[in-house]
N, C-alpha and C positions, 0 to 999 in steps of 0.2 A: 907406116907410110913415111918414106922419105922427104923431105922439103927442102928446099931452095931457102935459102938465108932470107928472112923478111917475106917471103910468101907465104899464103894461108891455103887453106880449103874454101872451096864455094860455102859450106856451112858455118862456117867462123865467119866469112865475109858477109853471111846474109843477120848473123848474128849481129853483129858491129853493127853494120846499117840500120837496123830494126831497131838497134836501141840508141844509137842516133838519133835518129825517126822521132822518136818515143819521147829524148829527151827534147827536142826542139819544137817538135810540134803538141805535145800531150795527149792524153786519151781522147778528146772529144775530135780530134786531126782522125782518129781511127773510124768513130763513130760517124761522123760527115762520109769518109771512104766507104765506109758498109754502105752506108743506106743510097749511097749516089751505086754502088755495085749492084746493090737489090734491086733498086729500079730499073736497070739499066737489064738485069738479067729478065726479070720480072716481062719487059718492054719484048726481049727477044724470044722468049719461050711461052710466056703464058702463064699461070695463075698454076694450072696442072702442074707442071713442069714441078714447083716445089713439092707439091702432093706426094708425087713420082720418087723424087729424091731424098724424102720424109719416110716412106713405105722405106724403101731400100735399106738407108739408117737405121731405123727401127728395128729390119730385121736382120742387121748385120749385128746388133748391140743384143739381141736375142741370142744370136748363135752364142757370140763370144763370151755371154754373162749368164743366160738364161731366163728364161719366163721371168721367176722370182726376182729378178733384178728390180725391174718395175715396181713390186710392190714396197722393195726396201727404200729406195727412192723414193719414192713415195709420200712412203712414212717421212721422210728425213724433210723433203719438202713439205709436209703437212707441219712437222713442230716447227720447224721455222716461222712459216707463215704463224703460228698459234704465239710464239715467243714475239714477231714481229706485234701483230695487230692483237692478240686476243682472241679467246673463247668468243668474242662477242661476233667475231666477222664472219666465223663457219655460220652464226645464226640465223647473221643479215641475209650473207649466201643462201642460203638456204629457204629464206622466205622467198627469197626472190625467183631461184628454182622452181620451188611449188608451185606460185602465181603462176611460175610461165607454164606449166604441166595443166592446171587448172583452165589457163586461160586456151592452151590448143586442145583441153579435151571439151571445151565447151564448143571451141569452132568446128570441131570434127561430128559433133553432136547435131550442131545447127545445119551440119552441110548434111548430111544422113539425111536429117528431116527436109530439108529443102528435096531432094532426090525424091520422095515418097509421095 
């Protein structure tokens, strides 16, 4: 691509700006941005809306990588978190899972019975 002496491309210009950006205002400038955007999208669409957008993602990251993607990730997110917190936090997790399985098969039991 040819250029003009001292002019850029719009992606070198969005370049430059963004780390501009970055250097003046720092990460938490981006952080503030998101969440005033998520609201705001959040406000204009609905709660669905991301659902919708989540499905789509999902199954676009499907095509391109395949099922097995998910499980390697997965994994990759599992030792993290294990290197992060420990062995000990899948167990926490997991008491607290149980309870809650416990506690909605007791409610599902009680409503049965109530029904009879």
């Amino acid at each position: 691509m040819t250029r003009n002496k001292g002019a850029m491309t719009v992606a070198e210009a969005g370049r430059r700006g963004g780390a501009t950006t970055a250097q003046r205002h720092g990460p938490e400038f981006y952080e503030q941005i998101g969440k005033k955007g998520g609201k705001t999208t959040a406000q204009r669409h609905g709660s669905d809306f991301y659902e919708q957008i989540g499905k789509q993602g999902g199954q676009k990251v499907k095509e391109l990588y395949g099922p097995r993607f998910y499980g390697r990730i997965g994994k990759i997110g599992g030792d993290t978190v294990s290197e992060k917190y420990g062995h000990e936090h899948f167990e926490e997790i997991g008491k607290k899972g149980g309870q809650k399985v416990a506690e909605l098969i007791a409610r599902g039991r009680q409503a049965n019975n109530d029904l009879r």
